[in-house]
C-alpha positions in Angstrom: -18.1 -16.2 39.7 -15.6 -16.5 36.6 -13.5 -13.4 36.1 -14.5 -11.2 33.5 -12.5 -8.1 32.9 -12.5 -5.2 30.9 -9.9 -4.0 29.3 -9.3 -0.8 28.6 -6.3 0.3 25.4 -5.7 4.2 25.9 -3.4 6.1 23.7 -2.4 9.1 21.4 -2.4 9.1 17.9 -0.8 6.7 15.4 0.0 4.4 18.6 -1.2 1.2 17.5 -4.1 0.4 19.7 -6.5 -0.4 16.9 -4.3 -3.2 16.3 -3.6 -4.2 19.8 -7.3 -4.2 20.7 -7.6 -6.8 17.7 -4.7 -9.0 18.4 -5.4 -8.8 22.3 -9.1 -9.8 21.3 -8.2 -12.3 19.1 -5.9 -14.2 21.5 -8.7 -13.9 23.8 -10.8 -16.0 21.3 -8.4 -18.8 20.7 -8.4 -19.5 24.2 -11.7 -19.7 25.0 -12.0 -23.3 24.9 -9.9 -23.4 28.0 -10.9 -20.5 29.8 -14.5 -20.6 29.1 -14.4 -16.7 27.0 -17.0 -16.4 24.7 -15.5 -14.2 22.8 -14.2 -10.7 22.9 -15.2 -7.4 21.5 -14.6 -3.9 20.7 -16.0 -1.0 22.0 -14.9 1.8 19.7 -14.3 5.5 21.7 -13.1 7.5 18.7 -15.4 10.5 18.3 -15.3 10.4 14.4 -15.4 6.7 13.8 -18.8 6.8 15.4 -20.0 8.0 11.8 -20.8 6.1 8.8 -18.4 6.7 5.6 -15.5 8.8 7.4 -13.7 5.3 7.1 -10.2 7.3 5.3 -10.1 10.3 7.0 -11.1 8.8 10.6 -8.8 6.1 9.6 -10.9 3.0 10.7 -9.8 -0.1 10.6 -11.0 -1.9 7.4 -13.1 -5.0 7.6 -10.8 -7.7 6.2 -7.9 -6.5 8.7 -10.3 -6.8 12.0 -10.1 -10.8 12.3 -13.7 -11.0 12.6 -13.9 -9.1 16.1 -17.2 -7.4 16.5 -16.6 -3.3 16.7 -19.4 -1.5 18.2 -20.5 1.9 18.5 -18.4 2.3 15.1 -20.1 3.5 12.2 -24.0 4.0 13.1 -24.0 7.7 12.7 -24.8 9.2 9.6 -22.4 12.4 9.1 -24.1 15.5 10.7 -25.7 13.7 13.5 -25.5 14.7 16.8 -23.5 12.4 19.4 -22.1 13.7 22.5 -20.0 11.9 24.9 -22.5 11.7 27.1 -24.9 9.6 24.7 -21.4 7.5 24.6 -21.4 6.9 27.9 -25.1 5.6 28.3 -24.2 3.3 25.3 -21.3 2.0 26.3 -22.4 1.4 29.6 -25.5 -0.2 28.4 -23.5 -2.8 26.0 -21.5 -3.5 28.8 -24.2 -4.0 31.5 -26.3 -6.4 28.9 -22.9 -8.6 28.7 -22.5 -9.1 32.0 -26.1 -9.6 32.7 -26.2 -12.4 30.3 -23.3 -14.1 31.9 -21.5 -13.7 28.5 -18.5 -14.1 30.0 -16.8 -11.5 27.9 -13.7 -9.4 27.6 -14.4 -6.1 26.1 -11.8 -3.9 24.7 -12.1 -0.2 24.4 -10.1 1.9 22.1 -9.9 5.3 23.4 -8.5 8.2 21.2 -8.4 12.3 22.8 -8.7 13.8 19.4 -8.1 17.0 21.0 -4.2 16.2 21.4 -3.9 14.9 18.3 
């Protein structure tokens, strides 16, 4: 069975792991001609940038700058919506689990913010 790990970027505030998660992911995708990776993505952890136009305040990482890396759970909230980490959990776990099923051979990258040491 071919090694498929997760990776997991964890953090405080300001740190840079939005842009480690991207490079890290990207590097992952230039290789994967020689180490059979199908590509990488992001699982996004933040609890704000789960919601649709917090993009400033949330500071999320615009479009352009995220070299065409998928970022999931990010953005399909509307504001005022209930999500608790719990619901996270199941989700991640679930996008995880379908991966790995498939034999996708992927990395996935979490970015992980504690918003209440910010």
């Amino acid at each position: 069975m071919a090694l498929r790990p997760i990776v997991a970027i964890c953090g405080t505030t300001g740190v840079g792991k939005s842009k480690l998660a991207i490079d890290l992911a990207a590097h992952l995708d230039r290789l994967s001609n020689k180490s059979g990776w199908r590509g990488a993505k992001i699982i996004n952890a933040d609890s704000m940038q789960v919601y649709k136009g917090l993009d400033v305040i949330t500071n999320k990482v615009p479009e352009p700058e995220r070299m065409g890396i998928p970022h999931l759970l990010m953005g399909f909230k509307q504001p005022g919506e209930q999500y608790v980490v719990g619901e996270w959990i199941q989700d991640a776990l679930k996008l995880v689990s379908q991966r790995y099923v498939a034999c996708d051979s992927l990395t996935v990258s979490l970015s992980l913010v504690d918003k209440r040491n910010a």
